[in-house]
N, C-alpha and C positions, 0 to 999 in steps of 0.2 A: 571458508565463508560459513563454516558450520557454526561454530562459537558469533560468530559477525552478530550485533544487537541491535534494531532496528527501532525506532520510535514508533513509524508507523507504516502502515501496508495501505498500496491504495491496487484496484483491480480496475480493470479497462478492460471493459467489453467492448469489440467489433463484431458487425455483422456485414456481411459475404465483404469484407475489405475495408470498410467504411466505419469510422467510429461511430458508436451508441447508446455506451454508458459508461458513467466513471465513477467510483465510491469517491468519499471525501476524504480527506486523512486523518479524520477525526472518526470514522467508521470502526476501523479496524486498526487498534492500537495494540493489540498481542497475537500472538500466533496462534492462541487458541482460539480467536474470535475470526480471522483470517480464516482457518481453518473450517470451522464452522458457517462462515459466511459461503465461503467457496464449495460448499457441497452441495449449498441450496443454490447457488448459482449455474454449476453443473447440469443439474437435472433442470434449472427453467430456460439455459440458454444453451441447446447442445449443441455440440458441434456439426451434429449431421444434418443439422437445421441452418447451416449458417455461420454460428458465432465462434468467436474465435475468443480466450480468454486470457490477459496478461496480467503477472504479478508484478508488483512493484516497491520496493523497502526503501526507506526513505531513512538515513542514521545523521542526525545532527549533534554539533560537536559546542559546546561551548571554548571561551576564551578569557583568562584572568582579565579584567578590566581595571583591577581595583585602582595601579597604582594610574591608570588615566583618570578616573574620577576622584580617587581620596589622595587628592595632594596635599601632601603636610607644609 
């Protein structure tokens, strides 16, 4: 999954169990912004406070269409 290329990252925060926040997937579209996003999130939602934090990669796949739409 190392090479695996993701469009976009969304992060889901719970607190004690219970969801509480969600990024959009328009948020966090590279790894270095995920990255970054997730360190400020670290220190405002810790864990010994509660929050619980999950990552999430989302890779979508295109598909030739052409010869469904350009019929000759």
């Amino acid at each position: 999954m190392e090479n695996e290329y993701y469009n976009s990252y969304e992060i889901n925060i719970a607190h004690n169990g219970t969801h509480f926040f969600a990024t959009s997937e328009r948020s966090c579209v590279t790894k270095k912004k995920l990255i970054e996003v997730l360190k400020i999130f670290q220190l405002k939602f810790p864990k010994n406070e509660g929050y619980d934090i999950m990552v999430t990669g989302t890779v979508k796949y295109g598909r030739d269409l052409t010869k469904e739409f350009l019929k000759e």
